[in-house]
KOLGU-4560 file (N, C-alpha, C; in nm, 3 decimals, padded with zeros to 5 digits):
<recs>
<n_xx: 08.904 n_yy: 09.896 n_zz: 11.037 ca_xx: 08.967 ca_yy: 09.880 ca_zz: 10.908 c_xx: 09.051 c_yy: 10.002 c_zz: 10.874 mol: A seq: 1 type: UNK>
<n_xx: 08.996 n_yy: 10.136 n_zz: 10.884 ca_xx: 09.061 ca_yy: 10.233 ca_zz: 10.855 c_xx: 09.240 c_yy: 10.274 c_zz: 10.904 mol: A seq: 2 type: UNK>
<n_xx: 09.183 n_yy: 10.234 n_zz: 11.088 ca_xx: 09.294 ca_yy: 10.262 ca_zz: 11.170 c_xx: 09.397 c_yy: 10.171 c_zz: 11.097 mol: A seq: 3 type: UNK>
<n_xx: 09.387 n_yy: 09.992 n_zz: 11.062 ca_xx: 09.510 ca_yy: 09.926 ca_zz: 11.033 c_xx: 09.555 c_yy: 09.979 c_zz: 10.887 mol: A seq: 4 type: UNK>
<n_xx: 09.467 n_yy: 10.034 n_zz: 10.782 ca_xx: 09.506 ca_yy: 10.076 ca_zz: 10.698 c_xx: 09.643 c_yy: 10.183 c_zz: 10.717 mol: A seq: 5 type: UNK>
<n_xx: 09.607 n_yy: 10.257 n_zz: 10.717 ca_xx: 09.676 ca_yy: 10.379 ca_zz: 10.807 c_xx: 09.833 c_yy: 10.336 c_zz: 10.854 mol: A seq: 6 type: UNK>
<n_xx: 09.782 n_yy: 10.261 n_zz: 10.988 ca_xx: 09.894 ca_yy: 10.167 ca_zz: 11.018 c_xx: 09.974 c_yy: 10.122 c_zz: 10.920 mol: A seq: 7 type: UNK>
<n_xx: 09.889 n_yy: 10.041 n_zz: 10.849 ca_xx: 10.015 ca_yy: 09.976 ca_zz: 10.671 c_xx: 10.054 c_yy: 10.064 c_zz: 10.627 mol: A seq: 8 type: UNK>
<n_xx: 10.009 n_yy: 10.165 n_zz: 10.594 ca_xx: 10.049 ca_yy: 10.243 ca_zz: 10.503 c_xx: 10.191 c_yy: 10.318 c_zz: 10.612 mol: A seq: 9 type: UNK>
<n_xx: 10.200 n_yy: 10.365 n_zz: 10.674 ca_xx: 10.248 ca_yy: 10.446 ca_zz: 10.789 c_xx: 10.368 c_yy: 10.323 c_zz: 10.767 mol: A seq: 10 type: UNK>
<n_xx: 10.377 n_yy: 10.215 n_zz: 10.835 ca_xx: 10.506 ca_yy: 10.146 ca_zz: 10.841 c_xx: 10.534 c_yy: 10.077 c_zz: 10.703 mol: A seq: 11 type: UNK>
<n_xx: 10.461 n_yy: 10.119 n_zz: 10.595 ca_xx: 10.536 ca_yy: 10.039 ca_zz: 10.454 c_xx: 10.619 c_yy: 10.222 c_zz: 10.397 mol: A seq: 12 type: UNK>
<n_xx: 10.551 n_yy: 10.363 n_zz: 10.474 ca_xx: 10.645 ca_yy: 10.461 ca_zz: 10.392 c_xx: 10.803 c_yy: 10.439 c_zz: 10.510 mol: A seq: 13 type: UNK>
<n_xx: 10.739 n_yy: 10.360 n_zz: 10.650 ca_xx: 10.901 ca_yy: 10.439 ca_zz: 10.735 c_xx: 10.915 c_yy: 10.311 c_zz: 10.699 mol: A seq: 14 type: UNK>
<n_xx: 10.891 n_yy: 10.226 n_zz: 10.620 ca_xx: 10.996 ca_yy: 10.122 ca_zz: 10.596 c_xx: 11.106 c_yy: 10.122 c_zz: 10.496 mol: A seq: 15 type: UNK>
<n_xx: 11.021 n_yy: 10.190 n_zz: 10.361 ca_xx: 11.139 ca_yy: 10.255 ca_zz: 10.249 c_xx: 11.256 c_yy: 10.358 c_zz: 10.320 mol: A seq: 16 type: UNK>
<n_xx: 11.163 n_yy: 10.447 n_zz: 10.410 ca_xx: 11.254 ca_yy: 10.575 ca_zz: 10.458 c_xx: 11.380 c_yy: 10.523 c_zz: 10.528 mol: A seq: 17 type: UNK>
<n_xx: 11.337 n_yy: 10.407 n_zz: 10.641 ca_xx: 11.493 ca_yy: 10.307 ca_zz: 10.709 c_xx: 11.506 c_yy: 10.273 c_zz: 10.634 mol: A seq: 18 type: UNK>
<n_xx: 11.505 n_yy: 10.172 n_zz: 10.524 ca_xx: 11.612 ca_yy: 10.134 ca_zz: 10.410 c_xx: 11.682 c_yy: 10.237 c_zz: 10.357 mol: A seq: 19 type: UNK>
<n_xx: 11.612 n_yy: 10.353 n_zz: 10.313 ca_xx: 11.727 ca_yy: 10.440 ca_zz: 10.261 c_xx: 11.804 c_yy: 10.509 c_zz: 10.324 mol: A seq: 20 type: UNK>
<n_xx: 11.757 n_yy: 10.530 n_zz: 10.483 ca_xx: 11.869 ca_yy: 10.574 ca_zz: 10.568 c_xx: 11.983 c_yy: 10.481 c_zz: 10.585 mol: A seq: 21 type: UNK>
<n_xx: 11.933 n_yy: 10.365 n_zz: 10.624 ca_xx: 12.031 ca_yy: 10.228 ca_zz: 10.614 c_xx: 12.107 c_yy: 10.217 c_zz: 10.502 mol: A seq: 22 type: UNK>
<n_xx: 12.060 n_yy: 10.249 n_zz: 10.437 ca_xx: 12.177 ca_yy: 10.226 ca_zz: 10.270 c_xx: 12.260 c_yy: 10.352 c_zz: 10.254 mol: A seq: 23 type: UNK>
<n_xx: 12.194 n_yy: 10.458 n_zz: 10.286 ca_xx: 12.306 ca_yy: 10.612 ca_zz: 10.253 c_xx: 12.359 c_yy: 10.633 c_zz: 10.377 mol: A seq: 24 type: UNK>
<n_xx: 12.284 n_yy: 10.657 n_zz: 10.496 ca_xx: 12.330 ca_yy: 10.707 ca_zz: 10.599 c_xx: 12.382 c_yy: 10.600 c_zz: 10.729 mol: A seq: 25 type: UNK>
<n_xx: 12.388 n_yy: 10.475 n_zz: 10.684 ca_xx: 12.443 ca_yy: 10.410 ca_zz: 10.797 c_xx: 12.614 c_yy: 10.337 c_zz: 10.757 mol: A seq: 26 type: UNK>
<n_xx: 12.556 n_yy: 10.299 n_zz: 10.647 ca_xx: 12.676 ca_yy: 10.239 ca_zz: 10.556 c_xx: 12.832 c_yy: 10.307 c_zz: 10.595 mol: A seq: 27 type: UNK>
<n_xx: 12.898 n_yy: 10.222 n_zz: 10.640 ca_xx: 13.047 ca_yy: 10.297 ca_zz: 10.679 c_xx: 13.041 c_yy: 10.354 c_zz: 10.792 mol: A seq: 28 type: UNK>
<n_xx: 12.957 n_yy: 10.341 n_zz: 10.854 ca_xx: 12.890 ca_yy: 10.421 ca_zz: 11.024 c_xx: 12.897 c_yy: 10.264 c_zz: 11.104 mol: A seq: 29 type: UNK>
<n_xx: 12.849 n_yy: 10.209 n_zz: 11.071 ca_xx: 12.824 ca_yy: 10.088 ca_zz: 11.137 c_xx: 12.883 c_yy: 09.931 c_zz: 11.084 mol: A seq: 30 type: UNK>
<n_xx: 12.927 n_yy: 09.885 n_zz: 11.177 ca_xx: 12.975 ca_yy: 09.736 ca_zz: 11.089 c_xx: 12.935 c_yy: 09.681 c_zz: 11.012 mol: A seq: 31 type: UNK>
<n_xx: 12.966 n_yy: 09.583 n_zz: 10.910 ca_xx: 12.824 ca_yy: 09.538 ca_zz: 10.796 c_xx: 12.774 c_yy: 09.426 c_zz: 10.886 mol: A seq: 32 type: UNK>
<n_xx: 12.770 n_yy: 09.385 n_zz: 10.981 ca_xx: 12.695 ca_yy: 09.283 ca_zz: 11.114 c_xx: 12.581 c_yy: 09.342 c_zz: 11.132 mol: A seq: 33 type: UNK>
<n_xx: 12.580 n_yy: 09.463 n_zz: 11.186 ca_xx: 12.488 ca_yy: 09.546 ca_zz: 11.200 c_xx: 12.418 c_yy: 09.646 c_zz: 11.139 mol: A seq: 34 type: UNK>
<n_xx: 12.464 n_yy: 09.643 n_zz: 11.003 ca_xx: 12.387 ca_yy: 09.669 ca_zz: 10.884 c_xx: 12.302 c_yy: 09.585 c_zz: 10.856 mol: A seq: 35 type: UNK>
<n_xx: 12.320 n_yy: 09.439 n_zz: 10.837 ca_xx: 12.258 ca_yy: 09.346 ca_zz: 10.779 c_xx: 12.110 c_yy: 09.332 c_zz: 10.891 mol: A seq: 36 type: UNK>
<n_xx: 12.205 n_yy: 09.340 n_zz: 11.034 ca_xx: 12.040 ca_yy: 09.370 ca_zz: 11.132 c_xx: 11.966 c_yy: 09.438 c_zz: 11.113 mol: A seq: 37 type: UNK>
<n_xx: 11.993 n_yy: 09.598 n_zz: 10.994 ca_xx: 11.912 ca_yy: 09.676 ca_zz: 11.005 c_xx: 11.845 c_yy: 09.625 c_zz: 10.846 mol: A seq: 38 type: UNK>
<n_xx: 11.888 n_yy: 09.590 n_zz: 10.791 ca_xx: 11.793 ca_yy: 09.535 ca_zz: 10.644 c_xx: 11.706 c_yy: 09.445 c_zz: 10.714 mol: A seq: 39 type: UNK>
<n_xx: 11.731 n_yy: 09.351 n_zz: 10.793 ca_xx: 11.661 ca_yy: 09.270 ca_zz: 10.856 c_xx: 11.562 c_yy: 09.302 c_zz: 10.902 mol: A seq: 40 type: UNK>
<n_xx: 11.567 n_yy: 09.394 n_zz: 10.940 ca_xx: 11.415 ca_yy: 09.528 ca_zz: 11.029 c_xx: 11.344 c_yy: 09.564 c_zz: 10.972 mol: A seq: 41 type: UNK>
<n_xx: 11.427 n_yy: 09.647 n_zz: 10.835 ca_xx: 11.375 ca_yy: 09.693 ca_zz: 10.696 c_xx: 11.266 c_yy: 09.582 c_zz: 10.641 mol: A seq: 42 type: UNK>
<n_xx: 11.304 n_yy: 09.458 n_zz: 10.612 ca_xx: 11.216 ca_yy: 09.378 ca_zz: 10.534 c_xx: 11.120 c_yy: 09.334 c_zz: 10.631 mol: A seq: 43 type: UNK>
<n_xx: 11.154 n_yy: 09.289 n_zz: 10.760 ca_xx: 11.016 ca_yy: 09.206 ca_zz: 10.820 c_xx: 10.898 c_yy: 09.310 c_zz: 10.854 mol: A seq: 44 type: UNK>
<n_xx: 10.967 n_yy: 09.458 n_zz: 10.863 ca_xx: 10.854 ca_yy: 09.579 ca_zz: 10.860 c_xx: 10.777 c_yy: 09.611 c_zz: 10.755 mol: A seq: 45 type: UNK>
<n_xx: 10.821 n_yy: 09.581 n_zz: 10.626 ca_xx: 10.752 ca_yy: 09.603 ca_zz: 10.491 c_xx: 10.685 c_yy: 09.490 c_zz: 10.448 mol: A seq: 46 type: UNK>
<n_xx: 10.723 n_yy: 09.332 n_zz: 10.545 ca_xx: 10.644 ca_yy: 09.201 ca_zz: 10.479 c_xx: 10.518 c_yy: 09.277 c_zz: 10.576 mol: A seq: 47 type: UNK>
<n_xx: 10.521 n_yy: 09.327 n_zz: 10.685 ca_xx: 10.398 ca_yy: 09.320 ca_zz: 10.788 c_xx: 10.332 c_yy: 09.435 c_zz: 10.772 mol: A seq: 48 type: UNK>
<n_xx: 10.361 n_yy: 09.513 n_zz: 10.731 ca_xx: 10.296 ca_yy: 09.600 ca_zz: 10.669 c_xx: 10.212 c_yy: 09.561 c_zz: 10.583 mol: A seq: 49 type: UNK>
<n_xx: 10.246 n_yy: 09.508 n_zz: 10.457 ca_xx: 10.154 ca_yy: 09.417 ca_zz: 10.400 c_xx: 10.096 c_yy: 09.338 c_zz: 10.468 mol: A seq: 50 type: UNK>
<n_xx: 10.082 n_yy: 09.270 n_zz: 10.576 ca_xx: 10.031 ca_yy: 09.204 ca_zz: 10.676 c_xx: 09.905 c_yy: 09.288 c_zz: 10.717 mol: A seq: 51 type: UNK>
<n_xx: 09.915 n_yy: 09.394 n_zz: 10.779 ca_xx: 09.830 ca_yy: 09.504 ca_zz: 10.783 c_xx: 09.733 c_yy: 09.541 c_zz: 10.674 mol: A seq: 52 type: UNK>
<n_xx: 09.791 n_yy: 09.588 n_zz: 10.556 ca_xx: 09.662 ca_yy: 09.583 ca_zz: 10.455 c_xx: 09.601 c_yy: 09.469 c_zz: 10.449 mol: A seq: 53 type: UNK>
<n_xx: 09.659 n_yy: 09.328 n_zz: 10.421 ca_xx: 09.570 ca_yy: 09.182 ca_zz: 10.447 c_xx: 09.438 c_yy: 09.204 c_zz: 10.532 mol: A seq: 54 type: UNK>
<n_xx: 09.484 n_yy: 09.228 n_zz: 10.670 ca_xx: 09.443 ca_yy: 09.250 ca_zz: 10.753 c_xx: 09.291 c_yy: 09.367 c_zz: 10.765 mol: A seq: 55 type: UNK>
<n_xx: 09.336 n_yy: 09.498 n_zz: 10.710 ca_xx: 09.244 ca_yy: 09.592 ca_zz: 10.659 c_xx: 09.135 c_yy: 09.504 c_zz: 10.561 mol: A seq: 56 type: UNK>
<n_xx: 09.147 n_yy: 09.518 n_zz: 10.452 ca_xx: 09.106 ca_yy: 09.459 ca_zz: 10.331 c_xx: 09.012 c_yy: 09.350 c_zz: 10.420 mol: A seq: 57 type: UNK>
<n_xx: 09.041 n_yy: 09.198 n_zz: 10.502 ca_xx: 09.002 ca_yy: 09.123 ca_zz: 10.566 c_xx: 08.902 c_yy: 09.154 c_zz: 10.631 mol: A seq: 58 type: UNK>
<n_xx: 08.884 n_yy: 09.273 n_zz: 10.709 ca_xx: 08.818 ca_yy: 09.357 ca_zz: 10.829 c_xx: 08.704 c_yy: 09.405 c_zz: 10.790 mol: A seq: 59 type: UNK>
<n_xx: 08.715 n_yy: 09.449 n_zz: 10.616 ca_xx: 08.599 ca_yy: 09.471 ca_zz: 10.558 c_xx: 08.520 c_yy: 09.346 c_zz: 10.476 mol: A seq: 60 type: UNK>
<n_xx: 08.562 n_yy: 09.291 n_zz: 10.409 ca_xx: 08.526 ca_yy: 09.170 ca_zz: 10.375 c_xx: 08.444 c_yy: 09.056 c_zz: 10.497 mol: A seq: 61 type: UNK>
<n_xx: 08.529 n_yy: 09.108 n_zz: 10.579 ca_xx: 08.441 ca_yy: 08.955 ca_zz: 10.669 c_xx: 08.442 c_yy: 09.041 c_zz: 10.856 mol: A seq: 62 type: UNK>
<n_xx: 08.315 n_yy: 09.147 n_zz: 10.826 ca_xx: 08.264 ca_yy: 09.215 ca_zz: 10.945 c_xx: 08.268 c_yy: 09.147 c_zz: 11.067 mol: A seq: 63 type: UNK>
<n_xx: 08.219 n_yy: 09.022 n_zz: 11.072 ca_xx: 08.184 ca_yy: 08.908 ca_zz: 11.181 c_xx: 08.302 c_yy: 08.850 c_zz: 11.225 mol: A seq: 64 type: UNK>
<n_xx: 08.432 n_yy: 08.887 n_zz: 11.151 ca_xx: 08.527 ca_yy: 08.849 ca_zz: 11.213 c_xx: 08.639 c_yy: 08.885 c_zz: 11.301 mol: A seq: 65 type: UNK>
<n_xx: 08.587 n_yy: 08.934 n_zz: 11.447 ca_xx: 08.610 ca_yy: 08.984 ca_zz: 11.524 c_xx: 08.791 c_yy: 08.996 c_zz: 11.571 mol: A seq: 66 type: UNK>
<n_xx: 08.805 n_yy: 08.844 n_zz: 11.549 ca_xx: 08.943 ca_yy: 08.808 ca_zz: 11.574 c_xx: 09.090 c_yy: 08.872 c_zz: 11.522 mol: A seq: 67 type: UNK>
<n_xx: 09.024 n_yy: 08.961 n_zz: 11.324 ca_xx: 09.094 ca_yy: 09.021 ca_zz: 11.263 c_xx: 09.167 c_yy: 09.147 c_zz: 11.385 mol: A seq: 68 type: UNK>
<n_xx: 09.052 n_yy: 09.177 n_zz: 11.417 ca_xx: 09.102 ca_yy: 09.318 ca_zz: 11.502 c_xx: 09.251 c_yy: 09.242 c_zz: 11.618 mol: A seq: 69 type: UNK>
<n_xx: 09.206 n_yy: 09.130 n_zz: 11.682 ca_xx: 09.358 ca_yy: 09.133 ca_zz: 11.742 c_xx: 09.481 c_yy: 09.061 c_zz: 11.665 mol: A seq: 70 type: UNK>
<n_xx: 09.459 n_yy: 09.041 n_zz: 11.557 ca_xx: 09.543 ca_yy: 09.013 ca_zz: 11.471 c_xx: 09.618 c_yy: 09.135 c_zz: 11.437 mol: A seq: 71 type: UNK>
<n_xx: 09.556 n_yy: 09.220 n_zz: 11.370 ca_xx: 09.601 ca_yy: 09.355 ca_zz: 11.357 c_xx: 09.697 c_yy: 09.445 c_zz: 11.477 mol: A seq: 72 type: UNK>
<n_xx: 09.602 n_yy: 09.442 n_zz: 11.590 ca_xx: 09.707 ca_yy: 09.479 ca_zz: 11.678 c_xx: 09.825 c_yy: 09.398 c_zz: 11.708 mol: A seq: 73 type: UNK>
<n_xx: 09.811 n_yy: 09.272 n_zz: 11.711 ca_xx: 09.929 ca_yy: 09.134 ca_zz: 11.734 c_xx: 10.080 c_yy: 09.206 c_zz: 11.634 mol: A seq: 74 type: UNK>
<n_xx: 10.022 n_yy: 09.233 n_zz: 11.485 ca_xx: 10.033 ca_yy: 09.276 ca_zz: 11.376 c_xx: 10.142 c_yy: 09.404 c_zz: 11.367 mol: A seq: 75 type: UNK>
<n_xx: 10.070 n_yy: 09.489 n_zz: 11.467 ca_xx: 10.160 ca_yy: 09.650 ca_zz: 11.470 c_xx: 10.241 c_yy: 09.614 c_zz: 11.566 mol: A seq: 76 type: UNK>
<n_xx: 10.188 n_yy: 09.566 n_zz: 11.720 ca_xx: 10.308 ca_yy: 09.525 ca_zz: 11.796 c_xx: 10.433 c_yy: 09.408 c_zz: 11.779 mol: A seq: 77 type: UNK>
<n_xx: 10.418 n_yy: 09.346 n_zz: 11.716 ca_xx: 10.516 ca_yy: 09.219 ca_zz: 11.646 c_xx: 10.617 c_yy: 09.398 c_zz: 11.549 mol: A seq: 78 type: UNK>
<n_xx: 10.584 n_yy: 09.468 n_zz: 11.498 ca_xx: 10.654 ca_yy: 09.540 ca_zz: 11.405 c_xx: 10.712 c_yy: 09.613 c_zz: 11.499 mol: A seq: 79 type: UNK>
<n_xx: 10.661 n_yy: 09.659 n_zz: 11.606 ca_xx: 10.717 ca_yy: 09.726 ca_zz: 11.743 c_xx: 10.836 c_yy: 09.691 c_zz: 11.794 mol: A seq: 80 type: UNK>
<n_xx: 10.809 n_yy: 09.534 n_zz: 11.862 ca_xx: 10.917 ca_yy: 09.510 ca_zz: 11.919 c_xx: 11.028 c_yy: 09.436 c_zz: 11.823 mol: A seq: 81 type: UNK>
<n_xx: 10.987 n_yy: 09.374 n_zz: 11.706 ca_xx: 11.059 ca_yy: 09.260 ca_zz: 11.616 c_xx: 11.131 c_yy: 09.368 c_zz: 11.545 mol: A seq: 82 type: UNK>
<n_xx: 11.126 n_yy: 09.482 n_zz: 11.487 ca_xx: 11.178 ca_yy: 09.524 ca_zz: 11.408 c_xx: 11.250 c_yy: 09.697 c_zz: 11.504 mol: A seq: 83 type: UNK>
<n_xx: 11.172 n_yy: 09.731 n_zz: 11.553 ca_xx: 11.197 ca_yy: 09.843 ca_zz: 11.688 c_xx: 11.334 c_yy: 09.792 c_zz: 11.764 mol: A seq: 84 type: UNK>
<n_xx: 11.337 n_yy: 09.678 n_zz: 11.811 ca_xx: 11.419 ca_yy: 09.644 ca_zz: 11.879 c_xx: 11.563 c_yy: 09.563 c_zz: 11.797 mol: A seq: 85 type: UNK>
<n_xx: 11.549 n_yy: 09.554 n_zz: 11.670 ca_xx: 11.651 ca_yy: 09.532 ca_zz: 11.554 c_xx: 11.706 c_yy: 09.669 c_zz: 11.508 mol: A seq: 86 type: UNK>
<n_xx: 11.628 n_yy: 09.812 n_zz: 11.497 ca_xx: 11.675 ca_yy: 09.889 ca_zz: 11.473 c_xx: 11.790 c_yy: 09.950 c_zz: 11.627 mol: A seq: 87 type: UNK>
<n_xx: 11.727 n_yy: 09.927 n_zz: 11.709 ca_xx: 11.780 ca_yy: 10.037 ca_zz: 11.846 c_xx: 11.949 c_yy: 09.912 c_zz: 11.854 mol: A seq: 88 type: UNK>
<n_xx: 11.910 n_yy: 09.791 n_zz: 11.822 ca_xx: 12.072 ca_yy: 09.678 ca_zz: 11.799 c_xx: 12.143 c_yy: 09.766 c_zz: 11.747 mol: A seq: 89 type: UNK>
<n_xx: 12.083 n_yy: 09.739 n_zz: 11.650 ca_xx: 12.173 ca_yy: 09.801 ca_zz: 11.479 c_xx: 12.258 c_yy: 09.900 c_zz: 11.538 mol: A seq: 90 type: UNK>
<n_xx: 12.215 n_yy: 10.029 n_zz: 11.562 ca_xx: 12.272 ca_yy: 10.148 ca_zz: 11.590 c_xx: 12.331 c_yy: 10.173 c_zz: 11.746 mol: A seq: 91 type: UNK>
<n_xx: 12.266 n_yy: 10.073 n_zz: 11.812 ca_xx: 12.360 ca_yy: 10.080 ca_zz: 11.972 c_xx: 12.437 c_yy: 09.955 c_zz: 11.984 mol: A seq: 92 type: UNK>
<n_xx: 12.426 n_yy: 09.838 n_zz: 11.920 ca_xx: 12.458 ca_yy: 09.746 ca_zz: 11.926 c_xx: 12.522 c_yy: 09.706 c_zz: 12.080 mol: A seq: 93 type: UNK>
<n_xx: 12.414 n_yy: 09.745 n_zz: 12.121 ca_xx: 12.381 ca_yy: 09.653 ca_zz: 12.266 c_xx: 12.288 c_yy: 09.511 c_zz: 12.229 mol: A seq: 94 type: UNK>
<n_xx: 12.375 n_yy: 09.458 n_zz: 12.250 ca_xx: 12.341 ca_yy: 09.300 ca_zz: 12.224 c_xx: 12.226 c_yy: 09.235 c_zz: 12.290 mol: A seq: 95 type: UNK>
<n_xx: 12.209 n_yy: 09.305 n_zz: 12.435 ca_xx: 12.090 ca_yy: 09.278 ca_zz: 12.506 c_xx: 11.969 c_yy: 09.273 c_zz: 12.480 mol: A seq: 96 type: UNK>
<n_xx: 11.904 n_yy: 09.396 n_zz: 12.375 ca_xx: 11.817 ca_yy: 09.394 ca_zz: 12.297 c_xx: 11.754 c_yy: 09.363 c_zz: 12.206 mol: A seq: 97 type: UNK>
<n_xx: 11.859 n_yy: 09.204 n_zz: 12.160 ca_xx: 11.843 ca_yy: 09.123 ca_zz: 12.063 c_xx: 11.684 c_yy: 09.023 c_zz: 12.143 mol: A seq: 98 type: UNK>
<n_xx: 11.704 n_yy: 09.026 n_zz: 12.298 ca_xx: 11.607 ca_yy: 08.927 ca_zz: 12.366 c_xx: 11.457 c_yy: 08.992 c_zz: 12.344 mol: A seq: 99 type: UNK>
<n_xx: 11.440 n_yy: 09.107 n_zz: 12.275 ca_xx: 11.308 ca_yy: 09.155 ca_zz: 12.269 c_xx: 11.264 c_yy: 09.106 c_zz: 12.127 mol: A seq: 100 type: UNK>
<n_xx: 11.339 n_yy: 09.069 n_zz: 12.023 ca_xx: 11.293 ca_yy: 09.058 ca_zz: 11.881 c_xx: 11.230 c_yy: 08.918 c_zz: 11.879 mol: A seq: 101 type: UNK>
<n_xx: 11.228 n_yy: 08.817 n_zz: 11.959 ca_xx: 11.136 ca_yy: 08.688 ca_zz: 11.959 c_xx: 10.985 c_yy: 08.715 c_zz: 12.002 mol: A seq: 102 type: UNK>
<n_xx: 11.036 n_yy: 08.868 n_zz: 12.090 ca_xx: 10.878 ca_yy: 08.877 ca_zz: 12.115 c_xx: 10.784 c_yy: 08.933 c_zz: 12.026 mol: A seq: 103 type: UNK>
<n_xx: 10.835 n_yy: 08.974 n_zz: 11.959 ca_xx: 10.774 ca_yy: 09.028 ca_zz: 11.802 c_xx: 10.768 c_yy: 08.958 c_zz: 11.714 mol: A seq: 104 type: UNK>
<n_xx: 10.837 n_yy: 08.873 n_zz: 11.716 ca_xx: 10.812 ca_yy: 08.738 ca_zz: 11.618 c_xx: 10.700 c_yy: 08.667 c_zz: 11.626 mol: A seq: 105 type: UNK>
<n_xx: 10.691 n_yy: 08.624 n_zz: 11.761 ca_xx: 10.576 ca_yy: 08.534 ca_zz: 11.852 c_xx: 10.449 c_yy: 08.674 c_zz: 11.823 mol: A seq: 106 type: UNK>
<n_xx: 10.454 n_yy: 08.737 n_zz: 11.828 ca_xx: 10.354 ca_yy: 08.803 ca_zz: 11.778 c_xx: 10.266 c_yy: 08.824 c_zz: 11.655 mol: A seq: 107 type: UNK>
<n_xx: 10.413 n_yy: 08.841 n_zz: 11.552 ca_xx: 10.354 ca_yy: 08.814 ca_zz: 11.382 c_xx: 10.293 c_yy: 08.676 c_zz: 11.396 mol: A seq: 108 type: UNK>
<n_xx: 10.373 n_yy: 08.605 n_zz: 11.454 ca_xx: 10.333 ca_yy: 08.411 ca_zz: 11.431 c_xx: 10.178 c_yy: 08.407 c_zz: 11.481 mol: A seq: 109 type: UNK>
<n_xx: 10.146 n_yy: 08.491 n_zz: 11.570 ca_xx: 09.989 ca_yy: 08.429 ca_zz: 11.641 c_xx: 09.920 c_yy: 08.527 c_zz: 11.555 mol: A seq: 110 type: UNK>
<n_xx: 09.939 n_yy: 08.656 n_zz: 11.512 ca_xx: 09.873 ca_yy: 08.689 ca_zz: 11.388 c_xx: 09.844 c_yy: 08.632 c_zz: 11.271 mol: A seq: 111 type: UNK>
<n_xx: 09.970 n_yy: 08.604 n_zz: 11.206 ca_xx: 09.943 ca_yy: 08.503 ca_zz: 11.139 c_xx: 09.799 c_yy: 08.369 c_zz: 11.144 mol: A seq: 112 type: UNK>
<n_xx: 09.827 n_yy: 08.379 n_zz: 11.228 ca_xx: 09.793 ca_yy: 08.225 ca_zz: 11.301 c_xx: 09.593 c_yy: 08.235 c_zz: 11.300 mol: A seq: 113 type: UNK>
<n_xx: 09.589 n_yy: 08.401 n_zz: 11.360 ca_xx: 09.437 ca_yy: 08.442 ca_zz: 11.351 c_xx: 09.371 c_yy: 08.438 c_zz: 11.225 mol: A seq: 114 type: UNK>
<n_xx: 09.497 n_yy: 08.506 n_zz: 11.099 ca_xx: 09.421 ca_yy: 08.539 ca_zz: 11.014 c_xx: 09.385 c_yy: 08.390 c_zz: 10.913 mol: A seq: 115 type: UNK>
<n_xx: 09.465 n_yy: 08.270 n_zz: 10.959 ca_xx: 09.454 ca_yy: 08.145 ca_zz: 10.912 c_xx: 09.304 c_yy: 08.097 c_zz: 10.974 mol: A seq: 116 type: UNK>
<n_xx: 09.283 n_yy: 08.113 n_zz: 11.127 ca_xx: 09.143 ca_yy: 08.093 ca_zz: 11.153 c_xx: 09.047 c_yy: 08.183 c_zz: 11.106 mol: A seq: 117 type: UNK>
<n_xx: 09.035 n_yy: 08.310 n_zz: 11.092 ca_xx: 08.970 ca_yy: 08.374 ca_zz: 11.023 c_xx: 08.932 c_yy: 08.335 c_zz: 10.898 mol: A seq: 118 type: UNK>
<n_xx: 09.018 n_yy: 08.309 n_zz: 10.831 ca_xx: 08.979 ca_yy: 08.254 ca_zz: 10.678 c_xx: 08.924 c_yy: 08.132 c_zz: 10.689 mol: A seq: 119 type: UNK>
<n_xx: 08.929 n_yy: 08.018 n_zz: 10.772 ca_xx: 08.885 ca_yy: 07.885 ca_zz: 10.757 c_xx: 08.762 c_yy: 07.916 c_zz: 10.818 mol: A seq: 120 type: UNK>
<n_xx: 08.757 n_yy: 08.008 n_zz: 10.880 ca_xx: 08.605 ca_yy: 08.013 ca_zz: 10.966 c_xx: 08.507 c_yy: 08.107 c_zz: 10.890 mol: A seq: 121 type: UNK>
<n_xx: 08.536 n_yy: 08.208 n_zz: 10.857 ca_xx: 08.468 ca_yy: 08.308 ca_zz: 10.731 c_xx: 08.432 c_yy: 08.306 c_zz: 10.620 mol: A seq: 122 type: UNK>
<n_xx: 08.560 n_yy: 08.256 n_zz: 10.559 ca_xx: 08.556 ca_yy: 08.227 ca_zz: 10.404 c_xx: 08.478 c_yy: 08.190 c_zz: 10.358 mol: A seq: 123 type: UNK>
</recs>
């Protein structure tokens, strides 16, 4: 519980910190194409972050539910590559690296997906 806390907390402050680099320091640096990729990074890192406290909060509430823990990790790595690999676009806009952000997706999605069995099975 502690570690994903941590985790949330950790990617909900570098999530404000890229938005405000993205808004002061990218703006007029980069096309607005690839601005908009980097808000894009910005928000799905700050929804999953909150994902993470869910997740925390969950971990203590329902001990026996083992599954939380790979949700959580599912959780940080989905923010890794889904939003990691939207930022390194943004600013190199090598297009190639767009093929890593489904895999971070598919990651939030089966997190997701745990913490839906978790709750039907715990609750």
């Amino acid at each position: 519980m502690k570690l994903f806390l941590i985790l949330a907390a950790a990617n909900a402050f570098l999530s404000v910190a890229l938005g405000a680099f993205g808004a002061h320091g990218l703006e007029g640096k980069i096309p607005e194409r690839y601005l908009n990729i980097w808000e894009k990074a910005v928000t799905y890192q700050m929804f999953h972050a909150g994902g993470l406290f869910v997740i925390a909060f969950l971990m203590d509430k329902l001990p026996q539910a083992g599954m939380l823990n790979w949700a959580g990790w599912l959780m940080f790595i989905g923010i890794l590559l889904f939003s990691g690999s939207l930022y390194v676009l943004a600013v190199t806009q090598i297009s190639v690296l767009g093929a890593i952000t489904p895999l971070g997706g598919l990651s939030f999605l089966i997190a997701w997906v745990i913490i839906i069995i978790a709750a039907v099975k715990f609750l």
